[in-house]
N, C-alpha and C positions, 0 to 999 in steps of 0.2 A: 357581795355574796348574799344570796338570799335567804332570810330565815325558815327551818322547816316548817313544814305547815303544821296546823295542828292535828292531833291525831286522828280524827274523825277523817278530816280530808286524805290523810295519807291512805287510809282505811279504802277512801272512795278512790283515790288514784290506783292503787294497789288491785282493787278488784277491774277498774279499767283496762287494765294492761292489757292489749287486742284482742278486744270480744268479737271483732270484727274483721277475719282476714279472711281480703281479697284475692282471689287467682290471680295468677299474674298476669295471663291475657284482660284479664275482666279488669284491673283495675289499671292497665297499659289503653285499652277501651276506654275507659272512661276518662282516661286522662285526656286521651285524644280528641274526644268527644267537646270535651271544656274548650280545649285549646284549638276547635274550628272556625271562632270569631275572633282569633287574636291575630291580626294582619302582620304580613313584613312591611319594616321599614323599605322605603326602594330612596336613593340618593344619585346623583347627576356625576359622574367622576370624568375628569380628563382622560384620554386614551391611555398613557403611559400608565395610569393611578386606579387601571381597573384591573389589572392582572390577577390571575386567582377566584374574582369574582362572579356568580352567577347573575347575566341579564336580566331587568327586568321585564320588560319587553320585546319582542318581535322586533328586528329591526329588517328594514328592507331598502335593499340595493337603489339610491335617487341616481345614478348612473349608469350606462354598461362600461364592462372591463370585460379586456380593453376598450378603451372610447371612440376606435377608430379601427381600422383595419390593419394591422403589422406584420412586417416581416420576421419570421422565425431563425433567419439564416442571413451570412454576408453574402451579398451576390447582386444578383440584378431580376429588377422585376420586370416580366414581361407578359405578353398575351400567349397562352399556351399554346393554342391554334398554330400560332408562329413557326412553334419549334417542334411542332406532331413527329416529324418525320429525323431529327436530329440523332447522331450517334455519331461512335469514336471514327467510322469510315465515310459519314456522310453530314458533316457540321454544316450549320445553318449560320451564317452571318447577318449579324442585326449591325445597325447604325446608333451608338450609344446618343442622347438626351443630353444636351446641355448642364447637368445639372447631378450634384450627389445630394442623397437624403438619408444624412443622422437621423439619430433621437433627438427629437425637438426642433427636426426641421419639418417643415407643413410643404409638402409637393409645388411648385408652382406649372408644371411642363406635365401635359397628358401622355402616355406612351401609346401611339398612331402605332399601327400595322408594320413589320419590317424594323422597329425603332426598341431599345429597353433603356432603363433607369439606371443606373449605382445608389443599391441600397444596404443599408447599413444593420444589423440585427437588432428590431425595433423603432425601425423608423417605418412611417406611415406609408402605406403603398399607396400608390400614384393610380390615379385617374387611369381608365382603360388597360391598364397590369390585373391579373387573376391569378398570377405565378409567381415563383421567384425560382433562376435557377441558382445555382449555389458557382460560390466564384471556383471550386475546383473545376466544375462544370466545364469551361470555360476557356478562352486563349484569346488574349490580346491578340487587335488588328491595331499594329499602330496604336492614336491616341482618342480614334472616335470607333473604334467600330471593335466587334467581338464576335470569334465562333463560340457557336455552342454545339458539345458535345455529346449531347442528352437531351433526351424528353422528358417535358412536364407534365404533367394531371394537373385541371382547373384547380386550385384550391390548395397547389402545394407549398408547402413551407410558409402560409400564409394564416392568420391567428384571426379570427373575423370580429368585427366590433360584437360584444358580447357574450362574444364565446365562453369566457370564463366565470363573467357573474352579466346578470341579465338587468337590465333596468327595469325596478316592480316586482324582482323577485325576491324571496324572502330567505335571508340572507346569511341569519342567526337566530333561533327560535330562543324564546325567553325560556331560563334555565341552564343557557350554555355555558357553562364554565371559561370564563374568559382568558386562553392560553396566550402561547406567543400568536400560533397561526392563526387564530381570531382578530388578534389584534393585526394583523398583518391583512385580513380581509378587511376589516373594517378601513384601516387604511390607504385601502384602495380603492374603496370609496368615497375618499375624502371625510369619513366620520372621523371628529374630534373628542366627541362626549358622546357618552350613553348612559342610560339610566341602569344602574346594578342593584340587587338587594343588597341592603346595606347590613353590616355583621351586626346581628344582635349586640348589644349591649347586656354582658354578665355580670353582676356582681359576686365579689365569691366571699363570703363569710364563717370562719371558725368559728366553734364555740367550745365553752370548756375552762374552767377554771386551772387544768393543768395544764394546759398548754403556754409554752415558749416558743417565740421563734426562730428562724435556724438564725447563728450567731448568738444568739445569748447564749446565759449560763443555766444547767437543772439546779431546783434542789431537789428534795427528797417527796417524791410522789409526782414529780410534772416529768412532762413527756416535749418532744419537738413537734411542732405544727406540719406533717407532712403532708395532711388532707387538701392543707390554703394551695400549698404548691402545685400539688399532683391535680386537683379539681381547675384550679385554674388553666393546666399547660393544657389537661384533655379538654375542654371548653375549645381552646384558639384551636386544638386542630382537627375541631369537629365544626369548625365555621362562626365560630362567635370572637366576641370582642371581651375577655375579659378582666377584669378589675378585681383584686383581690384588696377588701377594706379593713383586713386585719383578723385575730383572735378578738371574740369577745368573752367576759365571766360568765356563769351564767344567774347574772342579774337580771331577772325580767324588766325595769324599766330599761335600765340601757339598751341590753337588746332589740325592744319593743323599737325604742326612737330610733336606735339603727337601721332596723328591718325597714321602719315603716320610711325613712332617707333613701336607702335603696329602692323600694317597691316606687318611688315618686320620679326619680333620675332612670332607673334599667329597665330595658326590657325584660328581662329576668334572673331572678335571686337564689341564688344556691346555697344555704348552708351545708354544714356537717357535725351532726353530734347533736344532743338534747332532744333528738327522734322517737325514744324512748317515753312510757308512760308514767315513766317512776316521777318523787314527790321532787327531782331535782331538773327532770328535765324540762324547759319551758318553753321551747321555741317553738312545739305543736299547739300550746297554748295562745300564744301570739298571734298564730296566724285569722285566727279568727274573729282577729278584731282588725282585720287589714285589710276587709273588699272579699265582694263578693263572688264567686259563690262561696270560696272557702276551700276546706280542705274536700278533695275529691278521692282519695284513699290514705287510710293511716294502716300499714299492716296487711303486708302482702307473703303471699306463704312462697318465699324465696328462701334460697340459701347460699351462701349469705344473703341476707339483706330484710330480713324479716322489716325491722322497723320504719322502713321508707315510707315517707310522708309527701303523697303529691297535695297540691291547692292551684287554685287559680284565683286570684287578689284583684276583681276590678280589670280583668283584661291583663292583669300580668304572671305568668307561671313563679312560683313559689315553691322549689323546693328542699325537703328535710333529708339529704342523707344519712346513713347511718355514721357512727363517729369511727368507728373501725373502718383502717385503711383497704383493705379487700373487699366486705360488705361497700363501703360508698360506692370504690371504683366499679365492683359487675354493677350495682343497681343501677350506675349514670348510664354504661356503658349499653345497660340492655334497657332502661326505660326512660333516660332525659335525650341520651343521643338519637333517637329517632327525631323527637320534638323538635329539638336546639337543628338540625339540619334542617328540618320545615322552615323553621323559621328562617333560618339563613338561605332558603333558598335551593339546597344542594342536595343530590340525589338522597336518596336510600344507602347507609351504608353498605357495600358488599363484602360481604366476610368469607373467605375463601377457607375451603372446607379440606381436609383429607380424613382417609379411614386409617385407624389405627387399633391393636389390641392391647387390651389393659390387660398386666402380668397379676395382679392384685387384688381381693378382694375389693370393693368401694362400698361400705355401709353407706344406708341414706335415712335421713328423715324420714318418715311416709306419711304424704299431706304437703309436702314443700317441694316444690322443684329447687332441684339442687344445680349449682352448677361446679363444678372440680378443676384448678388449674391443673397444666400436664405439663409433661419434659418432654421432649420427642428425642428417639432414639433407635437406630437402624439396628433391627432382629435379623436372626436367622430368615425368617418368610415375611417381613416387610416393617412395616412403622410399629414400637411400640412407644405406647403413653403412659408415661411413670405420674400418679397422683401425686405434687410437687405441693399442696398446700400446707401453710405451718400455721394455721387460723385464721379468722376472721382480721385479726388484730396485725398479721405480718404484710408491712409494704412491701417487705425482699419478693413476695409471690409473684408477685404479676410481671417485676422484672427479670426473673428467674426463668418463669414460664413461656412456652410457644404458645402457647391455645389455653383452652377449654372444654371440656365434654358438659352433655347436659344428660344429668339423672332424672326422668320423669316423675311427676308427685306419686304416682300410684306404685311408685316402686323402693322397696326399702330396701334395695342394693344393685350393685352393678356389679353381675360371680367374676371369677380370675379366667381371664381368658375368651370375656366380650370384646367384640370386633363392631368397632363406637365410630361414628362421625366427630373430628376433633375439629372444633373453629379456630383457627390461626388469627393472635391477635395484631400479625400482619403480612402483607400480601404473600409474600413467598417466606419460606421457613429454612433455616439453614441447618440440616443435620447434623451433629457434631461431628469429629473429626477422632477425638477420641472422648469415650462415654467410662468415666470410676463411678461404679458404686458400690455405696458399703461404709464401713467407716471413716467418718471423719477427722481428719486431723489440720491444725493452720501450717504443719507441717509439708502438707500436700503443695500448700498454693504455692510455696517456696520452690518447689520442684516442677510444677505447671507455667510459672510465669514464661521462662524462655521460649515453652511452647507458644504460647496464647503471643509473643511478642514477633515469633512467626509467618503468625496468620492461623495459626491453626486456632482451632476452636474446641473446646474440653470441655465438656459437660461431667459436672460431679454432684451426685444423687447422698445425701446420707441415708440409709436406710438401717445401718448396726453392721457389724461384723458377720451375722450370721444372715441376716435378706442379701447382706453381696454378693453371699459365697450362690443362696440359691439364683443368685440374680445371672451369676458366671454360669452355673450350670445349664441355663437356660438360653443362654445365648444372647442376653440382655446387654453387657458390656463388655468392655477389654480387660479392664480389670477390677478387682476386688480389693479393695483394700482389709486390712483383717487385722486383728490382734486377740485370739483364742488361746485360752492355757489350757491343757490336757491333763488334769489333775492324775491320770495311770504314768503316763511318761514321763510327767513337768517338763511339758515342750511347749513351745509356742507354734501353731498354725501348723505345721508338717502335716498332722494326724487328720486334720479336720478335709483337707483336699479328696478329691475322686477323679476316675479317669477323664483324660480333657483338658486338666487343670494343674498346672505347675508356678512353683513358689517361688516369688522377685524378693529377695531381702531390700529391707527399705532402710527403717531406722530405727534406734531405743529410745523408749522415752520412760523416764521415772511415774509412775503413777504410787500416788499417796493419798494419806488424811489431810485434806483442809479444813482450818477449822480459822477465826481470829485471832490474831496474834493478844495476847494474855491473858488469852481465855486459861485457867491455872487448873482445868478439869483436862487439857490436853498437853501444855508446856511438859515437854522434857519427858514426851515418852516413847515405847515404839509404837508401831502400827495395830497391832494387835492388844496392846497392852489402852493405847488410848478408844476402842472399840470397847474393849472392857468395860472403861469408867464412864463410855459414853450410855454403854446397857444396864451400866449399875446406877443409872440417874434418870429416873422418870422424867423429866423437864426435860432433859437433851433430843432436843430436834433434828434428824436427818434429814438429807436429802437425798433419794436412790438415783439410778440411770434407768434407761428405757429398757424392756428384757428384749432381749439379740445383743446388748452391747456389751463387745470384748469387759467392760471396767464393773458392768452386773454382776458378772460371772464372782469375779474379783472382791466384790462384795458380800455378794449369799457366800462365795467361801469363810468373811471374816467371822458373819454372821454367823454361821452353824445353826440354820434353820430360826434363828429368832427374827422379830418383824417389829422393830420398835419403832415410836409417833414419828412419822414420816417416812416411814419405807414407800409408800403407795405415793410417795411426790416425784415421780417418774420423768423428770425432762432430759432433751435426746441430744444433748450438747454439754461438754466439759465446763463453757463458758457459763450455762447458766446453771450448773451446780456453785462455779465460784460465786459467781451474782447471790443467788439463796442465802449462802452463808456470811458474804460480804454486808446484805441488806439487812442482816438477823432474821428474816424469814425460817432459817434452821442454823443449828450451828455446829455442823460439820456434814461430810461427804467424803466424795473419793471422784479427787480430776488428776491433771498432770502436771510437771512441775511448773513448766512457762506458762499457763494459765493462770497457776497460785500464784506466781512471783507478778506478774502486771498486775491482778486485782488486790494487791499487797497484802496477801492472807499467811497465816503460818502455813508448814507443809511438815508431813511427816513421810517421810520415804518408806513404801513399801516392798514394793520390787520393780524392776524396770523390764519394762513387757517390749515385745517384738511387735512393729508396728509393718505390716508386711502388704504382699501383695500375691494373691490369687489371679495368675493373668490365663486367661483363656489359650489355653495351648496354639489353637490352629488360627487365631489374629494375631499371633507374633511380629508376623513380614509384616503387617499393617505400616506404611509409614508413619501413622500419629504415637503408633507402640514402641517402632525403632525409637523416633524422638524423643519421647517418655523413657524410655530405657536409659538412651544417653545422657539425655539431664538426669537422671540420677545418681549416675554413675561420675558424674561431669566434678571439679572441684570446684568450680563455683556452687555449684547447687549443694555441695557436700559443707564448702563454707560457712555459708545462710543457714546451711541447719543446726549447726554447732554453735553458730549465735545466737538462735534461738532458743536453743537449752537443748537440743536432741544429737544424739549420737548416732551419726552416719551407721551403718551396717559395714 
């Protein structure tokens, strides 16, 4: 690990941090620019061993195909003139030729005036024949001679030498992605080898002192390497060849001999992470001692992706992605994948587009093009796009996700109710089958599985208890998932519904105080009573929920308007309330029981809330709704929930 620097230098890094950001065409430009004297590799491959591959040359037909003239049909080849006048009432007898001709028999006997062949489908037509009639055609005389019952046209059922590829013509333009039926042309011309661009060479490099790989073990502060994985599989199937050479710390010399091992063996070097200007990150440092010209943009006004680092080292491309999983993947996806296909050879990606309306407000940066993953989901009047992102820092996004919309820099939001071009991150998009949003529960997945095991496909949005309900009212989903207390009635969800919309009993779940188990400021009290000694202790750290969620509610009532250190720690999931209090990050909260019992936390029982469902009245008949209905109501599904800690309805 590297020692910090000293303070002056952190002082100069510090003030560093992107004085210099590029647009993202302009600095997409410039990279291109660099990367116009960096040539494809081009390699010699066997037929069989070019599939996939883009040509690197022209290649042109040294044959015709067919090589010779053939029959299309079984029958007999004759002189048309012959049989001008032939039909079912007035048949023409020829005197058949010595002689039949398969495939790969070579004609010896001319067919003379009065006289026809026996030929075979693909065998060579004979000397003085222009015809073939077809053996239905036809009727034995005896063993030499035959009526014909029909007239031919010069040229019938006959395949001319060349007709299908011409000798000199050009055959395959360089560029062509070399399929089966390529390969099936080239073969019939007798080509064995051809020259294809050959897949770049990737190297693909982590960095980061907290990173593990998958298979090990964490401890405390390291994270799993998803970046090595994900950057490497998008690499192969954007046309490169790539090499994943590990996690590195971030020690500059190591690094440094790293880098500079790759830049010498690849065509080109990917890291992720140490993008950044701060006094820790070094690998933008590095690069400029690795060939020239250097780095070609540090700091492009993206979103994510601000810290992307292009260079170009000596003819080889060299780049810094950001160390966040979302940030790398748009920045590869929208400014190396163009390059990495030049180089390999291979079109322009095409990204197939639909229009869709966002239900939601979308703040933006202004000054940074943003880009937003989406969900896609069948509305009332056509596609709508639910903003699906959970950070820079979540890989779940991009798997999650259909597309992405794009925010312009000059704009600092996108209102509720734009009607946006969504890019599909591939070719066709499958619209769910049945779409929940609203509150989450792992309760849920328990009851989804048999569907999804179907065929059917469930999309579930978390958005709180209360964006479900308006998500339902809007025509957004099937159903709502919900858990609201009515403090006038102390009812669970009833009150909160409108016309349209009627209530699926799900299931109970306990929600309580978490806190660590002997911690002696919570041991052995009730829920109310350990809120108490939690607001009677400065030091004691909360953790709240997001506001719309059923468990907020649940809290501002423990609270009675008080806001003690950590109410404003707002995250939108039960799990990482347990995580907070598990980590010491705060020490205590309010999740649900089976959450606290896996993250082995204490629990103190408060009241056990109605975990329900808002189904949109008039998609009831839906078949993904009937299915969803039955597995709830199913005992298998009622089973898995009761092992899980939750009480059927």
């Amino acid at each position: 690990m590297t020692k910090p620097p000293p303070e002056t230098d952190r002082k100069a890094l510090e003030q560093d941090q992107f004085l210099t950001i590029l647009s993202r065409e302009e600095a997409l430009a410039r990279f291109t620019a660099a990367m116009a004297s960096v040539a494809s590799g081009v390699e010699q491959r066997e037929l069989h061993d070019a599939l996939g591959l883009p040509l690197a040359h022209d290649v042109v037909a040294t044959i015709d195909v067919p090589p010779f003239d053939r029959s299309n049909v079984d029958g007999f080849a004759v002189r048309s003139g012959d049989v001008a006048s032939a039909g079912e009432s007035a048949a023409v007898r020829l005197v058949l030729n010595d002689e039949v001709i398969a495939c790969g028999v070579a004609p010896q006997l001319a067919v003379l005036p009065g006289t026809a062949t026996n030929i075979a489908t693909g065998g060579p037509v004979p000397r003085g024949a222009d015809a073939i009639v077809m053996v239905e055609h036809t009727h034995p005389v005896g063993d030499s001679a035959i009526d014909v019952r029909r007239a031919v046209t010069p040229g019938q059922f006959v395949s001319y030498a060349g007709s299908d590829i011409a000798r000199g013509e050009a055959l395959l333009r360089a560029g062509t992605l070399i399929g089966s039926r390529e390969i099936g042309m080239l073969a019939a011309c007798g080509i064995a080898r051809v020259d294809v661009v050959r897949k770049p060479r990737v190297a693909v490099l982590s960095t980061g002192d907290e990173l593990v790989q998958p298979g090990g073990s964490l401890k405390p502060a390291e994270i799993f390497d998803s970046n090595g994985a994900i950057v490497a599989a998008a690499v192969t199937e954007n046309g490169g060849e790539a090499t994943f050479l590990g996690a590195f710390p971030d020690d500059e010399p190591a690094l440094e001999a790293a880098m500079r091992k790759a830049v010498a063996a690849y065509d080109m070097v990917i890291l992720s992470g140490g993008t950044s200007k701060g006094a820790g990150d070094v690998s933008h440092r590095i690069i400029g001692r690795l060939g020239k010209p250097g780095i070609i943009a540090h700091g492009v006004a993206l979103k994510p992706g601000k810290p992307l680092c292009l260079a170009v080292c000596d003819g080889k491309p060299v780049i810094i992605l950001p160390g966040f999983p979302t940030s790398a993947m748009f920045t590869f996806h929208d400014m190396i994948v163009p390059v990495l296909r030049q180089m390999a050879g291979l079109p322009p990606r095409a990204d197939a587009q639909v229009t869709a309306t966002v239900p939601v407000r979308v703040a933006s940066e202004l000054g940074r093009t943003e880009f937003v993953m989406v969900s896609l989901v069948n509305g009332d009047d056509g596609l709508i796009a639910y903003p699906t992102g959970k950070g820079s820092g979540a890989i779940t996004s991009f798997a999650q996700a259909d597309g992405f919309l794009r925010i312009e820099a000059l704009a600092d939001q996108m209102p509720a109710g734009s009607e946006t071009a969504v890019t599909l991150f591939t070719p066709h998009v499958r619209v769910p089958d049945l779409v929940v949003i609203g509150s989450h529960c792992v309760g849920l997945d328990l009851v989804t599985a048999p569907l999804a095991r179907s065929g059917l496909l469930v999309r579930s949005i978390a958005v709180g208890s209360l964006g479900g309900l308006a998500a339902a009212q809007r025509g957004e989903c099937d159903l709502a998932p919900i858990h609201l207390f009515d403090e006038k009635s102390e009812t669970y969800n009833a009150s909160y519904l409108v016309e349209g919309l009627e209530l699926i009993s799900g299931w109970r779940r306990m929600q309580g105080i978490v806190f660590r188990t002997g911690d002696t400021r919570f041991e052995g009290l009730t829920a109310k009573a350990a809120v108490d000694a939690a607001l009677a202790d400065p030091s004691c750290l909360m953790v709240n929920r997001n506001q719309g969620a059923g468990t907020r509610i649940l809290i501002d009532r423990l609270l009675r308007g008080a806001r003690p250190d950590g109410y404003w720690n707002q995250p939108r999931s039960h799990n990482a309330v347990a995580a907070a209090v598990a980590q010491h990050r705060a020490d205590w909260g309010m999740t649900i029981a089976p959450v606290a019992q896996a993250a082995g936390l204490g629990f103190i029982p408060l009241a056990e809330e109605h975990y329900d469902f808002a189904l949109v009245s008039a998609r009831r008949d839906r078949p993904a709704v009937q299915a969803f209905l039955e597995s709830l109501a199913s005992p298998e599904s009622r089973d898995a929930l009761k092992r899980a800690g939750f009480r059927p309805a």
